[in-house]
C-alpha positions as CSV (number, residue, x, y, z in Angstrom):
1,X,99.3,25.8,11.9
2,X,95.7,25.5,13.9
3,X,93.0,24.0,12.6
4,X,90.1,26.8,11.6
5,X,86.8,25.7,13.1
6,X,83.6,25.4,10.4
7,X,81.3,28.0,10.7
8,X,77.5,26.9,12.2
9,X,74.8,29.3,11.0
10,X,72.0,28.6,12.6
11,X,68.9,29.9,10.9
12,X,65.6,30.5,12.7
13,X,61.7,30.7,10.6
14,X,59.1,32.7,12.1
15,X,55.6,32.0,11.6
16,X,52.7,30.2,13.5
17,X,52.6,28.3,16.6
18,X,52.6,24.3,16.8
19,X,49.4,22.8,14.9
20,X,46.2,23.1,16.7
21,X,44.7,19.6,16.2
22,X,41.5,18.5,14.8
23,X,39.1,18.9,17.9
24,X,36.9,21.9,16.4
25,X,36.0,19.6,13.6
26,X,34.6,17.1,16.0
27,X,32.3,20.5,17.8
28,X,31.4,22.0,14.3
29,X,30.1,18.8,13.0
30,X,28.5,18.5,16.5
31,X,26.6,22.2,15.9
32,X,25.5,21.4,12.4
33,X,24.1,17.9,13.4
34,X,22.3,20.0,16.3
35,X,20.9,22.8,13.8
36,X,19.9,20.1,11.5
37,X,17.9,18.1,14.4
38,X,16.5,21.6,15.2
39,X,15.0,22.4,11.9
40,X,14.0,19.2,11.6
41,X,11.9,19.5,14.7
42,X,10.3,23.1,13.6
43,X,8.9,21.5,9.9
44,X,7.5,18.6,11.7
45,X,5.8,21.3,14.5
46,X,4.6,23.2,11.6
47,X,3.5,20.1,9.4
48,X,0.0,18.4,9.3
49,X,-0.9,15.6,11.8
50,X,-0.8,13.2,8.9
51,X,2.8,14.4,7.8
52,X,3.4,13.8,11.6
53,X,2.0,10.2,12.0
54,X,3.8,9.4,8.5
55,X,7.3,10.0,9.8
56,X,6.7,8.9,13.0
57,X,5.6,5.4,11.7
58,X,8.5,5.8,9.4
59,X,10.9,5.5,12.4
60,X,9.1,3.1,13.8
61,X,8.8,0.4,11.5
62,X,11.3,1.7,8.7
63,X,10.6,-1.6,6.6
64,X,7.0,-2.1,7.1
65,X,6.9,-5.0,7.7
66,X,6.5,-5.4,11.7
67,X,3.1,-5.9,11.7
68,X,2.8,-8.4,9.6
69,X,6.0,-10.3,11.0
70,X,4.7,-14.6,11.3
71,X,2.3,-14.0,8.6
72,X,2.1,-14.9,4.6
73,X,1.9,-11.1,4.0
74,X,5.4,-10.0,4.9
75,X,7.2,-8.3,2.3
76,X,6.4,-5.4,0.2
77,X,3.5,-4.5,-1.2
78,X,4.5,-5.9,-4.5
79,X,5.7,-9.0,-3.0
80,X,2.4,-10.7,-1.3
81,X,-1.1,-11.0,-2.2
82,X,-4.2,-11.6,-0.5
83,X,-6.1,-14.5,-1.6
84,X,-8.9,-17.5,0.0
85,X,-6.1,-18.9,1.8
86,X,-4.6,-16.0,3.9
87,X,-7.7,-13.6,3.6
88,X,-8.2,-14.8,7.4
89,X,-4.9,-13.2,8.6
90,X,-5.7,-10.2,7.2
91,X,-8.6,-10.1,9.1
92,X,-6.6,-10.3,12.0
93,X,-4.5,-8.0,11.4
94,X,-7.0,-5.1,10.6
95,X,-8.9,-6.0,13.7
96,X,-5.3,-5.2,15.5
97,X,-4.9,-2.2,13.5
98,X,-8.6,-0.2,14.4
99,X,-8.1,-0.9,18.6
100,X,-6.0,2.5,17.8
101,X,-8.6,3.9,17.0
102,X,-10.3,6.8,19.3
103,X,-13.3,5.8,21.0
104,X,-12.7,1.9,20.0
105,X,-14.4,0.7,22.7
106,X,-17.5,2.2,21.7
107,X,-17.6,1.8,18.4
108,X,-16.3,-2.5,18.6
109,X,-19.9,-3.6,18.5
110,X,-20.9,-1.5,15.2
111,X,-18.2,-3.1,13.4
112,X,-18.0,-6.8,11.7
113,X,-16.0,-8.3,9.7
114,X,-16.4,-11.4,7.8
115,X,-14.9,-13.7,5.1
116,X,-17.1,-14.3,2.3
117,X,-17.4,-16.2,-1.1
118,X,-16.5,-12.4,-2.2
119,X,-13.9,-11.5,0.1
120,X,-13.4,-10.2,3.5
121,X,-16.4,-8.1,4.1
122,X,-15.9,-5.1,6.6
123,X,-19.5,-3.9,7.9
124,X,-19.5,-0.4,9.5
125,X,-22.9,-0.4,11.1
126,X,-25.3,2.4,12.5
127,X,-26.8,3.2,15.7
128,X,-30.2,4.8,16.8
129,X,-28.6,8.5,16.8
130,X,-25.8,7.6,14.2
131,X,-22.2,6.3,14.5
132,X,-20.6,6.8,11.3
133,X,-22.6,9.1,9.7
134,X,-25.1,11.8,10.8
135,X,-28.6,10.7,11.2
136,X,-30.2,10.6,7.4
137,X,-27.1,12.6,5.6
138,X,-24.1,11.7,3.8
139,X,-22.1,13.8,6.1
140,X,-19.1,11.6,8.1
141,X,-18.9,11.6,11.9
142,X,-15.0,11.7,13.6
143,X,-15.3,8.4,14.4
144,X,-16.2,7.4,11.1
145,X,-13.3,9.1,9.5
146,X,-10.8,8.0,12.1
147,X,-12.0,4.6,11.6
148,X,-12.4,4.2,7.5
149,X,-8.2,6.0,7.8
150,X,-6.8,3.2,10.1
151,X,-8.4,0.7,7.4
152,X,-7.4,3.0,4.6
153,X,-3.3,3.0,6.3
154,X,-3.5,-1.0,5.9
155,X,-5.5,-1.7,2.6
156,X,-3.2,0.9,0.7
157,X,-0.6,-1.2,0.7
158,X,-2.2,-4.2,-0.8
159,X,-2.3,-5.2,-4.8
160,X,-6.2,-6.3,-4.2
161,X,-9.2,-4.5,-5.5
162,X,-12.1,-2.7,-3.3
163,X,-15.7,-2.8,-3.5
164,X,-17.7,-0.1,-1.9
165,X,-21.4,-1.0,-0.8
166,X,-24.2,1.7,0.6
167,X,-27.3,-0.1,2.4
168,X,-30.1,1.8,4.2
169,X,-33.3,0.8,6.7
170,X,-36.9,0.6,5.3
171,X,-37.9,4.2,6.8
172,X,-38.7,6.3,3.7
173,X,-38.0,10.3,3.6
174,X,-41.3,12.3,3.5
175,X,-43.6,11.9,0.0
176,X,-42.6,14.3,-2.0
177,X,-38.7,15.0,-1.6
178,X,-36.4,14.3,-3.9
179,X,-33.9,12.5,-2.1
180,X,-34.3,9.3,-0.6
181,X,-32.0,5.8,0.4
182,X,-31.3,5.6,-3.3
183,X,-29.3,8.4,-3.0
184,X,-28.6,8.4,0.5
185,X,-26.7,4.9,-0.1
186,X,-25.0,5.6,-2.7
187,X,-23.4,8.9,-1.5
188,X,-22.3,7.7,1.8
189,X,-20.8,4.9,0.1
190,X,-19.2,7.7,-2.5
191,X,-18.1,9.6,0.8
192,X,-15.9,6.5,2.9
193,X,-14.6,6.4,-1.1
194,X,-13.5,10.1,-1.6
195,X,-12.1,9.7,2.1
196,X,-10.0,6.6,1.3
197,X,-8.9,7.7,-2.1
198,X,-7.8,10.9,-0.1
199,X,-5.4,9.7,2.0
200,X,-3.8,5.8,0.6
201,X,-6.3,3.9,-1.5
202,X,-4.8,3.9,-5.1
203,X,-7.2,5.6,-7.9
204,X,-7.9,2.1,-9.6
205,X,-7.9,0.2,-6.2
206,X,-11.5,0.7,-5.6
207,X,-13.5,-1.0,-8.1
208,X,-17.4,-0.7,-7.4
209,X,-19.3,1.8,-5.5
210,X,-22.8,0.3,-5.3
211,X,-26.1,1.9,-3.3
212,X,-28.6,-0.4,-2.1
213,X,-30.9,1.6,-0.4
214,X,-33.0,-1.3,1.8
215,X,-32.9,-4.5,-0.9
216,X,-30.1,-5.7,1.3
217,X,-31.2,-5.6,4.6
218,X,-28.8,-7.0,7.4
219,X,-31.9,-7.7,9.6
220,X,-34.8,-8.8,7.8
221,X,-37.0,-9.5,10.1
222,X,-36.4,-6.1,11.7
223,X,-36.6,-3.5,8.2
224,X,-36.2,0.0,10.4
225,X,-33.3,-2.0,13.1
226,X,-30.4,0.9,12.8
227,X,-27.9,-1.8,11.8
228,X,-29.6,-1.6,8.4
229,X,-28.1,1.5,7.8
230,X,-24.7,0.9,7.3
231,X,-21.2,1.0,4.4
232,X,-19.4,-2.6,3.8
233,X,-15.8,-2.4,2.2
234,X,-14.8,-5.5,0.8
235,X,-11.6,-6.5,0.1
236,X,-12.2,-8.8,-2.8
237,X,-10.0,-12.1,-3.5
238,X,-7.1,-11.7,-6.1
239,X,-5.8,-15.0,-7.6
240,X,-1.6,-15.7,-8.0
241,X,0.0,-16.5,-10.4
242,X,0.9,-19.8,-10.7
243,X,5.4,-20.2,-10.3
244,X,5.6,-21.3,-13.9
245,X,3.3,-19.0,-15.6
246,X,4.9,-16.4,-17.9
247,X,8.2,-19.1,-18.2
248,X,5.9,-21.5,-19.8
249,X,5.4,-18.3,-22.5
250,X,8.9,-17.8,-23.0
251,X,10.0,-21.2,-22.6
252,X,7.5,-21.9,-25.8
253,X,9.4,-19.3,-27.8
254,X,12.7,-20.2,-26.9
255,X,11.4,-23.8,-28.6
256,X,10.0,-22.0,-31.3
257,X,13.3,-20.6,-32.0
258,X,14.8,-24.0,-31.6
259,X,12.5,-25.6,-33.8
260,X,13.1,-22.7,-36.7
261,X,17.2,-22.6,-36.1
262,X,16.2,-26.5,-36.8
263,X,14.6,-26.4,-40.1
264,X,16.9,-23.6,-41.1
265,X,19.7,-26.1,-40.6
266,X,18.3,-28.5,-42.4
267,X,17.6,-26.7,-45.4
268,X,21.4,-25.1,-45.5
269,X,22.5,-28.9,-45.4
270,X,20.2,-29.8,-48.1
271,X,21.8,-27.1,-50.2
272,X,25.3,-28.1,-49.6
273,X,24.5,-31.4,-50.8
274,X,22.8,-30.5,-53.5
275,X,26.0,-28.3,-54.7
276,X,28.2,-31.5,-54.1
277,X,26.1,-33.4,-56.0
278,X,26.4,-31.0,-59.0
279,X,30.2,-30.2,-58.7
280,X,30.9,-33.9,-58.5
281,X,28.8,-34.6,-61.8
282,X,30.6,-31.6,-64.0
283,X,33.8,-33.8,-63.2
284,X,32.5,-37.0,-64.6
C-alpha cells in the first residue's frame, strides 16, 4: 500500500505593494520648515524698523550679554548694578554704543560725558543752528532722536534711576511773549523724556525732570556760547546691598524663635517639677 502524499495549499493575500519608506516625512518637514521661514520673513518685511532691529539684535546676542563681556555689568539686568566703582565702565560702554549712531562723526564734539559726585552725567550740547533740537523750540531733530534711542537701548536695562536736566543760553525771547527758557528748558528736557519712556526707559526709571533755563550755564564766561543750550541725562549712583543684609533680618528671627522655644522650655520643666514635687508629698 503507497504512501498518500500531504496536501500543500498554498494561499496567496492581495493587497499593497512593499512599504514605501519614510523619505516624504524627511521633504514634508523640509516644506513646512520652508513656509514657516517664509512667513517669518513677510511679518518682519511688514513690521516696524524697531520690531526689525529688536529681533535682529535678538539673534545676535541672544543672552545680552556680549557687550558687556570683561566687565562688572555682565549678567541680567537684575543681576548687576551700577554704582561709584563701575560707573566708569559704563561710560565706556555707552560711548561704544552711540559710534552707531548716524551722523556720529558730526555730532562727537556736541556730546560729553562725565562722572560726577551725582552720577555719570551725559551732556547733549547745541550748536549755532541747532543739533539736537530746532533753534529756540522743543521740537527734536533726527539726530537727536537717533542719539537719545541708542542711549535709551542701554540705560533700559539697568536697575538705576534717571535725572532729566533742561539748561538754556542768556538770549531772552522778545518782551512781551509768553514763553521763554523757563519753559523752553523744561519741555525739551520733558521731550528726550517722553522719547525715552517711549521706547525702553521704565515709567519709574526716570526720577527728576528739572528746567534751568540759564542759572546753569556750561560757559560762564560766554552767557549766549550755543553750548549753553543743551539736555544732561544723568545716570544717578545706586548703592548695593551689602552680602549679609536681609540674612542678618532673618537670622535675628530665627534667634528670636530660639530664644522663645528656650523660655518655653523652661517653663514646661518648671511645671513638671512642680507636679513631682506635689505627687511625691500626697505619698508622704
Amino acid at each position: 500500500m503507497s504512501a498518500t502524499k500531504p496536501i500543500i495549499i498554498i494561499k496567496k493575500k492581495g493587497g499593497h505593494s512593499g512599504h514605501h519608506g519614510g523619505a516624504w516625512k524627511v521633504a514634508y518637514a523640509d516644506f513646512v520648515t520652508a513656509m514657516m521661514a517664509l512667513f517669518i520673513v513677510l511679518w518682519l518685511l511688514s513690521s516696524s524698523e524697531k520690531v526689525q532691529k529688536a529681533v535682529g539684535g535678538y539673534f545676535k546676542d541672544p543672552s545680552g550679554t556680549a557687550k558687556l563681556a570683561g566687565s562688572a555689568m555682565q549678567g541680567s539686568a537684575e543681576n548687576f548694578v551700577i554704582t561709584k566703582d563701575n560707573m566708569p565702565e559704563l561710560k565706556e560702554q555707552l560711548e561704544k554704543a552711540i559710534r552707531d549712531v548716524p551722523n556720529f562723526e558730526k555730532l562727537k564734539d556736541n556730546i560729553d560725558m562725565t562722572v560726577t559726585n551725582e552720577g555719570l552725567r551725559i551732556e547733549l550740547t547745541e550748536s549755532a543752528a541747532g543739533t539736537f533740537f530746532d533753534s529756540g523750540s522743543a521740537k527734536m531733530s533726527t539726530d537727536g532722536k537717533d542719539l537719545l534711542l541708542a542711549l535709551t537701548h542701554e540705560l533700559g536695562n539697568l536697575p538705576n534711576k534717571l535725572a532729566l536736566e533742561g539748561h538754556t543760553d542768556s538770549k531772552q525771547y522778545a518782551s512781551g511773549s509768553s514763553y521763554g527758557n523757563w519753559e523752553l528748558s523744561s519741555d525739551r528736557a520733558n521731550a528726550a523724556r517722553r522719547l525715552m519712556s517711549q521706547n525702553g526707559i521704565r515709567s519709574d526709571q526716570v526720577t527728576q525732570v528739572r528746567g534751568f533755563a540759564d542759572q546753569r550755564l556750561r560757559k560762564k564766561d560766554v552767557p549766549l556760547d550755543p553750548a549753553n543750550r543743551r539736555i544732561s541725562l544723568i545716570v544717578q549712583y545706586q548703592e548695593k546691598k551689602a552680602p549679609g543684609e536681609g540674612e542678618a533680618g532673618l537670622g535675628g528671627k530665627i534667634a528670636e524663635e530660639k530664644s522663645t522655644d528656650g523660655k518655653v522650655a523652661d517653663v514646661a520643666k518648671a511645671e513638671s517639677e512642680a507636679k513631682k514635687a506635689e505627687e511625691s508629698s500626697r505619698k508622704e
